[in-house]
Structure formats: structure tokens, C-alpha cells
DOLUM-43455 format. One line per field, with one value per residue (C-alpha): residue number from 1; residue in one letter; x, y, z. Coordinates in steps of 0.2 Angstrom, whole numbers, padded with zeros to 4 digits. Example, Ala and Ser with C-alpha at 12.3 -4.5 7.8 and 13.67 -1.06 7.14 Angstrom:
nr <- c(1 2);
rest <- c(a s);
c1 <- c(0062 0068);
c2 <- c(-0022 -0005);
c3 <- c(0039 0036);
This chain:
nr <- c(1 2 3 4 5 6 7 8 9 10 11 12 13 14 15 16 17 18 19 20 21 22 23 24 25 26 27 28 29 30 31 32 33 34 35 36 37 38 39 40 41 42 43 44 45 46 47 48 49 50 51 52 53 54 55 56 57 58 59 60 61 62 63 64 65 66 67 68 69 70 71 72 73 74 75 76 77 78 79 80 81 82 83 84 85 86 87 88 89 90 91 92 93 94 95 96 97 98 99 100 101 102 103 104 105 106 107 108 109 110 111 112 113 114 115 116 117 118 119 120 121 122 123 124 125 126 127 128 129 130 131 132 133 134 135 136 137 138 139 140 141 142 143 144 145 146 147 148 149 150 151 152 153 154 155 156 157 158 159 160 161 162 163 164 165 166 167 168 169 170 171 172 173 174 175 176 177 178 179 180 181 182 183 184 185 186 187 188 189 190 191 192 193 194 195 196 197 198 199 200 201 202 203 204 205 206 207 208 209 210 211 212 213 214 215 216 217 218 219 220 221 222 223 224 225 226 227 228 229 230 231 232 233 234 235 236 237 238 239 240 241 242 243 244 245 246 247 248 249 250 251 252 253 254 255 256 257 258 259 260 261 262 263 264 265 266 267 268 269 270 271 272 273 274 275 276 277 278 279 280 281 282 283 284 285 286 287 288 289 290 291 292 293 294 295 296 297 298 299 300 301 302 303 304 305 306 307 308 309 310 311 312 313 314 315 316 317 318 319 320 321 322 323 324 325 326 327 328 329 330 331 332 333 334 335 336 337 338 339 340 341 342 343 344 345 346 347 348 349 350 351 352 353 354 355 356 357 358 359 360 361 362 363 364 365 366 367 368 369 370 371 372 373 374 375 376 377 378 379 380 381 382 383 384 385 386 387 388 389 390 391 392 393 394 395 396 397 398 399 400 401 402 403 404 405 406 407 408 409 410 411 412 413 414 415 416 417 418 419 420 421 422 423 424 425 426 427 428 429 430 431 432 433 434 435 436 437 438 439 440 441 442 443 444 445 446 447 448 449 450 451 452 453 454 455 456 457 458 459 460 461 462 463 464 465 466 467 468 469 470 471 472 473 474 475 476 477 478 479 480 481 482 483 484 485 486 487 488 489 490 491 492 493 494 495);
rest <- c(x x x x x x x x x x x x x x x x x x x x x x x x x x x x x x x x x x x x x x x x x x x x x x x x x x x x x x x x x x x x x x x x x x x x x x x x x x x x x x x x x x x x x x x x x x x x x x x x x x x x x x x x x x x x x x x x x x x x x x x x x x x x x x x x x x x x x x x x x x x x x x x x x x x x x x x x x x x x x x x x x x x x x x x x x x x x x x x x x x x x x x x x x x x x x x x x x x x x x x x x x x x x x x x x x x x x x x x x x x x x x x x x x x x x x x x x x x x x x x x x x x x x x x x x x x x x x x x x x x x x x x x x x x x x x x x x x x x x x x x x x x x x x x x x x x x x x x x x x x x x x x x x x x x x x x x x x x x x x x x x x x x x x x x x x x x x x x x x x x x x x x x x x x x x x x x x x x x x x x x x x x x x x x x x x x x x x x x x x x x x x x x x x x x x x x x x x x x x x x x x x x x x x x x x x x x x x x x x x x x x x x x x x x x x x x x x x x x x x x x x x x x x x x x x x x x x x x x x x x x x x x x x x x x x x x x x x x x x x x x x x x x x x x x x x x x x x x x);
c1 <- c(0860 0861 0859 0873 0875 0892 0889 0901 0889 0885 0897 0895 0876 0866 0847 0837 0841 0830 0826 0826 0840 0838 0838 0854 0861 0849 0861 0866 0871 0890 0899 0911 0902 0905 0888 0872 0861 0844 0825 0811 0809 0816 0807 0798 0787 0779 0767 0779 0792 0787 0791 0807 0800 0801 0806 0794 0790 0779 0773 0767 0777 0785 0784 0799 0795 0785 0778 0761 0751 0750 0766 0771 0765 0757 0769 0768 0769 0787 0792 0809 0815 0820 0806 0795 0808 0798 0786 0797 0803 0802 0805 0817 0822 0830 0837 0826 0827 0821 0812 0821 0826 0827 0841 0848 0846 0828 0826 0823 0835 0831 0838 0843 0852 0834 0824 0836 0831 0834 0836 0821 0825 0843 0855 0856 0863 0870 0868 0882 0876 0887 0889 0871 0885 0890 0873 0856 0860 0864 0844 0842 0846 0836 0821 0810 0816 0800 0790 0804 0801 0804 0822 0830 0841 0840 0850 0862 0848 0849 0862 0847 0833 0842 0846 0829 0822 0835 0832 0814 0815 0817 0836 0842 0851 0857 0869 0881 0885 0871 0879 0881 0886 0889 0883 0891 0877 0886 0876 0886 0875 0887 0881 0893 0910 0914 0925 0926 0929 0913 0921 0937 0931 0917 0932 0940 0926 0920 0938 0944 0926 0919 0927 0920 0930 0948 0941 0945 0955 0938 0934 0917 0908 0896 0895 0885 0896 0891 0906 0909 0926 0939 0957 0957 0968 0962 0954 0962 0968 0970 0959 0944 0937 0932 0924 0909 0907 0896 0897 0884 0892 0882 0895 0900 0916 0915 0930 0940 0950 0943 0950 0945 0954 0952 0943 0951 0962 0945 0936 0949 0942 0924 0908 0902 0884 0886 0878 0895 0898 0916 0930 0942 0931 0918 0922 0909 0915 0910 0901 0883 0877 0860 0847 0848 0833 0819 0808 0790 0783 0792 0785 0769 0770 0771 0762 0766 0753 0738 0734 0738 0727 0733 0752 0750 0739 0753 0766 0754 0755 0772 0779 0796 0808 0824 0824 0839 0844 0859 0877 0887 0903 0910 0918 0914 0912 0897 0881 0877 0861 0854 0841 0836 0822 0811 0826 0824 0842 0846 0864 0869 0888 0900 0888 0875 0860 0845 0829 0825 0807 0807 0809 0797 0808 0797 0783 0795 0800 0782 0782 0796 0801 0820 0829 0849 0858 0876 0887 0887 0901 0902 0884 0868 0849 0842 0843 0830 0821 0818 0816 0801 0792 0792 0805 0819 0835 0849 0864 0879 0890 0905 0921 0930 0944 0938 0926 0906 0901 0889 0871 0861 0858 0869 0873 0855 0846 0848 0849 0849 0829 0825 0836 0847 0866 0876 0893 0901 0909 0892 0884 0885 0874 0862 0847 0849 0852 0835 0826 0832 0825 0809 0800 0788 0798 0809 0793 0786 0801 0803 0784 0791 0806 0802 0798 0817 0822 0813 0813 0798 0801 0805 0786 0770 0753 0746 0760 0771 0759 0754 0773 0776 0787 0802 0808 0826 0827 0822 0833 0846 0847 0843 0857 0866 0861 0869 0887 0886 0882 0896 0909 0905 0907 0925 0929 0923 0936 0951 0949);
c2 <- c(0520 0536 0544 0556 0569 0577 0592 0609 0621 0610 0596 0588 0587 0569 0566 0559 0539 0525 0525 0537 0543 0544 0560 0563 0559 0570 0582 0585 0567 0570 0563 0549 0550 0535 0522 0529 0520 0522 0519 0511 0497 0490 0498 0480 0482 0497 0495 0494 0499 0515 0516 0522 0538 0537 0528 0517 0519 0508 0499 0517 0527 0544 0551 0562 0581 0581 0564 0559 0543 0527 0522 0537 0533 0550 0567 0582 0594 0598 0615 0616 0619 0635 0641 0625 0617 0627 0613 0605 0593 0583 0592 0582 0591 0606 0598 0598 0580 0590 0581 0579 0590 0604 0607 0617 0622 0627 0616 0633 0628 0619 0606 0623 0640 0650 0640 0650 0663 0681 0696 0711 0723 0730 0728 0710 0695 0680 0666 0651 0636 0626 0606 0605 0602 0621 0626 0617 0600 0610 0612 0594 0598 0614 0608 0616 0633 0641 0634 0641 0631 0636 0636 0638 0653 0660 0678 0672 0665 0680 0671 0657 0672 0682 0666 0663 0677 0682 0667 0672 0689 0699 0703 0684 0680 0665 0676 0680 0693 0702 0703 0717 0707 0687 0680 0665 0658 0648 0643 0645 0635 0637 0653 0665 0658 0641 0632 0644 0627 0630 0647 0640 0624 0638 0652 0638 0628 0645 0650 0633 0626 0642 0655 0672 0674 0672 0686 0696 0689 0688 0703 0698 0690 0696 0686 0688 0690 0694 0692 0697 0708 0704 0709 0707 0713 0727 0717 0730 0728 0738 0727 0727 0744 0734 0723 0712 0696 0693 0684 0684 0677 0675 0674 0686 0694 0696 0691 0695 0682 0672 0657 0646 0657 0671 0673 0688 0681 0670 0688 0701 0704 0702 0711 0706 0707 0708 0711 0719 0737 0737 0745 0731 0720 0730 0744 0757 0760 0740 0732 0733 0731 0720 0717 0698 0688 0694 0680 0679 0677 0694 0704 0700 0708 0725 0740 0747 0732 0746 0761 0779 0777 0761 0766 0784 0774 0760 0773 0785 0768 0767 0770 0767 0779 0769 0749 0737 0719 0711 0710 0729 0721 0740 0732 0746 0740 0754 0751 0765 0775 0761 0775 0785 0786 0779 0768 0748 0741 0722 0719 0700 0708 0719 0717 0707 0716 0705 0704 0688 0686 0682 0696 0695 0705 0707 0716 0727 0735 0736 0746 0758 0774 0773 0755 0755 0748 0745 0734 0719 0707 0713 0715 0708 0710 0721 0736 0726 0719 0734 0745 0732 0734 0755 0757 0774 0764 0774 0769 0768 0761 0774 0775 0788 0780 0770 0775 0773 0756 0754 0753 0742 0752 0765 0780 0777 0772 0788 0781 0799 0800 0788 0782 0791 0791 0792 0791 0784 0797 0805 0790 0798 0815 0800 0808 0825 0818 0810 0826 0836 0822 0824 0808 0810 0814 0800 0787 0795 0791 0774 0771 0773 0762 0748 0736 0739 0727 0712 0697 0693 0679 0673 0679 0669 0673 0688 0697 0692 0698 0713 0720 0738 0738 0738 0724 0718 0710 0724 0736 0726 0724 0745 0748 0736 0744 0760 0751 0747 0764 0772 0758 0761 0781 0779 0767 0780 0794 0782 0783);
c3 <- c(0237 0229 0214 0210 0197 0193 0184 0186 0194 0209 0208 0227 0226 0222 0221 0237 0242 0239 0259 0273 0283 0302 0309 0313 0296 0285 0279 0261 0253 0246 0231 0239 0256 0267 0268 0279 0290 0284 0293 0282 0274 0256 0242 0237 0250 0245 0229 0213 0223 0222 0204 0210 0214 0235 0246 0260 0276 0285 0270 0261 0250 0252 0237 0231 0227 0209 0212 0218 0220 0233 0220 0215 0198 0196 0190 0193 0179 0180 0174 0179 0162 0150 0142 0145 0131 0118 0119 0107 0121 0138 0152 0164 0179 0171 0157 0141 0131 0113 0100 0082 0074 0088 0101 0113 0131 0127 0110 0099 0088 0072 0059 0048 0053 0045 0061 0073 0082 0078 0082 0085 0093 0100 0109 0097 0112 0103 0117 0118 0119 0131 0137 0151 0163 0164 0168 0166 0172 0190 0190 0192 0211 0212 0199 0212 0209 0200 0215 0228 0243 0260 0269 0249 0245 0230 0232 0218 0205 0195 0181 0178 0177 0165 0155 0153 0150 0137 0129 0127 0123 0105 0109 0106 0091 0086 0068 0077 0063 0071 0089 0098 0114 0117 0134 0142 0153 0166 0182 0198 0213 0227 0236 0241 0236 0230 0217 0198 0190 0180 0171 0169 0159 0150 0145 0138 0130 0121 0115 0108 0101 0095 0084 0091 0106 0096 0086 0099 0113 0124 0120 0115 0128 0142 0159 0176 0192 0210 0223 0240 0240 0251 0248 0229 0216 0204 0190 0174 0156 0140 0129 0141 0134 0119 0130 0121 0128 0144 0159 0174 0190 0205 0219 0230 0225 0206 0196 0212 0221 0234 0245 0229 0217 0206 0191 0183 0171 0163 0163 0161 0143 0147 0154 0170 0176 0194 0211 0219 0212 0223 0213 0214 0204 0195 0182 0176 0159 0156 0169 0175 0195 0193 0207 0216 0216 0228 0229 0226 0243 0248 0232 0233 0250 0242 0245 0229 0222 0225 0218 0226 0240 0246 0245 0255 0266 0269 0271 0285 0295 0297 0312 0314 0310 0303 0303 0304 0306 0300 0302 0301 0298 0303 0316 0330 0349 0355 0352 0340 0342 0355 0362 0348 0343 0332 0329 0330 0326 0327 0324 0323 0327 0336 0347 0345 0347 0345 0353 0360 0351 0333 0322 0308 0296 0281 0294 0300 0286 0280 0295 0295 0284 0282 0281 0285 0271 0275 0264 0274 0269 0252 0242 0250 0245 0258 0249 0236 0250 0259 0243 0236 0252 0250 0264 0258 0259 0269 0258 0267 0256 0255 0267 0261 0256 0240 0227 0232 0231 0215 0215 0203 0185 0190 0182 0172 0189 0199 0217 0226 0219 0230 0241 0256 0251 0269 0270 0283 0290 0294 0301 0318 0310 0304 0313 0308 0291 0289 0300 0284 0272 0262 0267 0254 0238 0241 0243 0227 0219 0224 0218 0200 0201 0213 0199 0192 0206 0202 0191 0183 0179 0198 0202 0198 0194 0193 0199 0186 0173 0184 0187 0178 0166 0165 0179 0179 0166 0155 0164 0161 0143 0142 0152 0139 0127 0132 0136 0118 0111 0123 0119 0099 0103 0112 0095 0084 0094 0090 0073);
């Protein structure tokens, strides 16, 4: 049998079965799925059944991930949860069971409103806290994701990362009469489209249970959004220049419309935290473009780890001239510069292009000076990737007909410091461009802004301790900080 647990974020997913599945049937279980046929034996004859923690093979038990012991009686120690539940609780997969009197999503509230926490340091972020279905009781099918296990994804993960750290940092409040900005942390799990059920049920849980979003029509609540862009209506309206509620949203098209349907009426009134600076669904004057999650394994592959010797010697060994792999989605028919030189470009598309040995991608840009950077299908992370591991991204992002596609931190972060801005019209000059390009200056720049695109919280130790400030995270609640103070300033004209 399995065990099945509805939540909004990842509603089709259920725990591992009490047996093994035969080969051909080890696919995701789903919610109403017909019966499997399983291999193995019945769980009572394994010792104690396995404590209900694997299932038996051949008279041992396989014990499920976190679990050790011939039974499984042993656990690991599980530190899936928010802050490690304050250690005012029991850890269980993602969802923290607090101790009396605490509660909440992390159990650092208390029995009275003077145990809360407040506010240090500004931009002030009063955190909702919403029903574990909208968003920690999705980790209980990605409790693994501190330990990030081979073959996962975890592009979209930045909404869990900045919920945590926020809720661990000096800018949490829990007055609200403090709040500069009020985050809605929902945790979307479905990748790169997937149902918006979870921010339909969250906009209206915060606007009929809690009394700070009537206050202003939705006006005061910040959420994170990252959504591929394809033929979405302009997301616009008057009230969103008094925009104070915040939203993060990890898919791929923002508040634009997908095949699942649109978000834009749910966030019209709100700031989005986003991985897609597209025009139809992303608006400076409000909204802020945020890296993805790199993961640690990629990080720690970093020459920027060493001191000044180690990086110019990292940088003299490499070799290639501009790097590529990945789909183009420009939808041209030629095999663009296929001879040049220097040039190693593996296009998965129009045509493909790839080598027949296995590319190892992370080596290869370790190796190369310039890595091409084009949109993709909508936002993508190998503009991080590349940027992390010291290669000059060559932006190509702007097709003359639409306003330049936004880059993380942008206007604060200047991107032409360190990176190559190309528009798409000069792609064909791209040699010459990069010929007239200081190397050098552009790799000295990305040595004092790497760390920008990266989590800490997503690394372990030492790196995580090691990382220069500020990460993500920290940029993040800057670049905040400054919407506020212009959004005060455009108030201040109007009176």
C-alpha cells in the first residue's frame, strides 16, 4: 500500500510503499493510481517488520532514506525542518510538531505576543503563517533537500531558501505594525508550470483570516515567482505602485498565464520575487529578479574558493574561448558559428548539435572564458551556473522588440561589470564583440559579485560559513530595502 499525502504544493505525490515495485513500475506512485505488482516479501518476514520503516527483500530490510538498522530501528537525524524547529520541537519530515506553548512553521512563536519575534534591523518582514498544507507539509516528499541527492532538481527551491532564512534573520517581525513588507511563503513543488491551486487557496486564506491584506486591497504582501513567459497578458494595475505584500513563486512564467492558468488577478496587488525578469510579467518599479538555487555540489567547484593566486591561475588555464550547451530556442535552421574558434557549442535544438561522448558540463566551463547565455524557454540557471564557476556570461537576452530581459538584482547589481550584454541582433558580430572585450576587468568583477548568486543556506560545511557576504539571501532583503524607500519617496510626491 501507500502512504499518500495531500497537501497543495505537491498534491499527486505519496511516500514510498510497504514493498518493492518491479522494474517497470518504479515510477512516481500517484494519488488514485490503479494497484502495482510488487517483488519482495510481506513485511512480517523481515525483523519487526521493519518498524514500518522499508520494505523486505529476501528476508532483510531496505530501509527507507533516514532510516538505518537490520529493522530500521535506528534514525537518522532528520533536519528537513525550518530552523531545526527552534529546537522547541520534533522534526518530522519538514513539518515541525512544536512543544507547548510554542507554534508555527518553525515553533518561534510563544504562548504571549512579547515571545514573538521582532524586528532588528530594516527593511521590517512580517511573515504569515499559513495552514502546513500551503507549504511545509510539501517537504514531506522532498525531506531530503538539505542533503540534495543525485538525479533531484532544485532550480525552483529558492521560495523554501528565502523562507528560511528570513525566518532566521533580524528582519522578521511578527508586530505587524512594524511591517515594512508582508511575505506570503507558499511552496510551489511542480517545477516549471503546474497547478496555481496553492496561491489561489493562500490569496484567499490571507485576505479572509487575516486583516492586513483588506487594509489595502493586497496591497501589502510580497511573494516569490519564477515563470517561463509564453504569450501572457501584461500583468498592470493602478494600486500595484503601493505594492507591500510579497510573494515568491518558483515557476516559470511569474504571475503570467500558463496552460494551468493565470496568477495575475491573485498578485496583481503584490510584489513578486522572481526568476523571470520578462516585461509581461515582471515590473521594475515593484518586483525584484532573484538567483535560482545552485546547488552545493556545483559551488564547491568554484575557483573563487582561493585566494588571488588560485583564481588568475584557474583563469590562465582556460582554454576555450566561448562555452555553450542547451537549447537556443531562437528557432534558426544554420548551425551558427560551427567552425569558429575557440567555440565549443552543443545545441539540444534547431539543430541538435551534440557530441556523442558525455559532456561534463561543470568541467567545461571551469574551462572556458565566455559562457553563452541565452533565454532558453523563459529563465534558466546557466547564467548562475556559469557565473559561480568564474565563467563572463555573454547575455543574450534582448530582441529588440521588447524591453531587455532582467537580471538578478537589477538596477543595484550592475550586470555590464561583469557580464557581456549582446543583443540579438549583433549575435552574428559575437566574435568581434568579445575580441574587443577586456577579459580581465570582467573576471575581476565577477570575483566581487559571485557570492550574490548563491544560497547559503543551500550549501553545507564550510562553504556555507566560508561564503562572502552578501549571498542571496542578503541581496535580496537590500534590494527590498530600497523598493521600500522608493515606493515611500513616490508617496511622499503625492502628497
Amino acid at each position: 500500500m501507500y502512504v499518500c499525502v495531500m497537501n497543495d504544493s505537491a498534491p499527486w505525490w505519496c511516500e514510498l510503499p510497504a514493498c518493492e515495485a518491479s522494474k517497470a513500475e518504479r515510477a512516481a506512485p500517484v494519488l488514485g493510481a490503479p494497484p502495482r505488482q510488487c517483488t519482495g516479501e510481506p513485511l512480517s518476514a523481515c525483523p519487526s517488520s521493519c518498524n514500518g520503516r522499508g520494505s523486505c527483500l529476501g528476508g532483510a530490510c531496505r530501509c527507507y532514506a533516514g532510516f538505518r538498522g537490520a529493522a530500521c530501528e535506528e534514525s537518522d537525524k532528520d533536519n528537513s525542518c525550518l530552523q531545526g524547529c527552534s529546537g522547541r520541537g520534533e522534526c518530522l519530515k519538514g513539518f515541525c510538531r512544536c512543544t507547548p506553548p510554542w507554534w508555527g512553521a518553525d515553533c518561534a512563536l510563544g504562548a504571549t505576543a512579547s515571545e514573538w519575534p521582532r524586528c532588528s534591523r530594516r527593511p521590517c518582514i512580517y511573515v504569515y503563517e499559513l495552514p502546513a498544507r500551503m507549504n511545509v507539509l510539501a517537504l514531506k516528499v522532498e525531506f531530503d533537500w538539505r542533503i540534495q541527492a543525485p538525479g533531484r532538481k532544485y532550480d525552483y527551491r529558492f521560495p523554501l531558501l528565502f523562507h528560511e532564512a528570513l525566518l532566521g534573520s533580524g528582519h522578521r517581525t511578527s508586530d505587524a505594525s512594524q511591517a515594512d513588507l508582508f511575505f506570503v511563503p507558499t511552496y510551489d513543488f511542480q517545477g516549471s508550470w503546474g497547478n496555481p491551486e496553492v496561491y489561489f487557496r493562500a490569496a484567499r486564506y490571507v485576505s479572509q483570516a487575516w486583516p492586513y491584506w483588506n487594509a489595502s486591497g493586497g496591497a501589502r504582501s510580497l511573494s516569490r515567482t519564477s515563470v517561463h513567459l509564453e504569450c501572457a497578458p501584461a500583468r498592470a494595475s493602478p494600486a500595484r505602485s503601493q505594492a507591500d505584500h510579497l510573494w515568491a513563486v518558483a515557476r516559470d512564467a511569474g504571475a503570467c498565464a500558463t496552460p494551468w492558468g493565470s496568477l495575475a488577478d491573485e498578485l496583481a496587488s503584490s510584489s513578486l520575487l522572481l526568476n523571470w525578469g520578462g516585461e509581461r510579467c515582471y515590473e521594475a518599479a515593484r518586483d525584484l529578479v532573484v538567483p535560482g538555487a545552485l546547488v552545493h555540489s556545483i559551488v564547491a567547484k568554484s575557483p573563487f574558493w582561493g585566494d588571488a593566486a588560485a583564481v588568475a591561475t584557474a583563469h590562465r588555464r582556460r582554454s576555450t574561448r566561448l562555452f555553450f550547451i542547451g537549447a537556443l530556442c531562437w528557432k534558426i535552421s544554420d548551425k551558427t558559428f560551427a567552425g569558429a574558434e575557440g567555440f565549443r557549442l552543443y545545441a539540444t535544438d534547431y539543430p541538435p548539435s551534440m557530441p556523442r561522448r558525455r559532456v561534463n558540463v561543470n568541467e567545461e566551463i571551469l574551462a572556458s572564458q565566455y559562457c553563452l547565455c541565452p533565454s532558453g524557454t523563459g529563465w534558466g540557471m546557466r547564467v548562475y551556473h556559469a557565473a559561480v564557476l568564474g565563467c563572463v556570461p555573454v547575455l543574450v537576452q534582448d530582441d529588440g522588440a521588447h524591453p531587455r530581459v532582467a537580471q538578478a538584482f537589477e538596477p543595484e547589481l550592475r550586470w555590464d561589470s561583469f557580464s557581456v550584454i549582446v543583443p540579438r541582433a549583433a549575435v552574428a558580430n559575437l566574435s568581434a564583440v568579445l575580441a574587443a572585450t577586456d577579459l580581465q576587468a570582467k573576471q575581476r568583477a565577477l570575483a566581487t559579485t559571485w557570492h550574490r548568486m548563491i544560497w547559503r543556506n543551500a550549501l553545507q560545511s564550510p562553504q556555507r560559513e566560508k561564503l562572502p557576504s552578501p549571498d542571496a539571501f542578503e541581496a535580496t532583503v537590500a534590494s527590498l530595502g530600497r523598493l521600500v524607500e522608493r515606493r515611500s519617496e513616490r508617496l511622499q510626491e503625492r502628497v
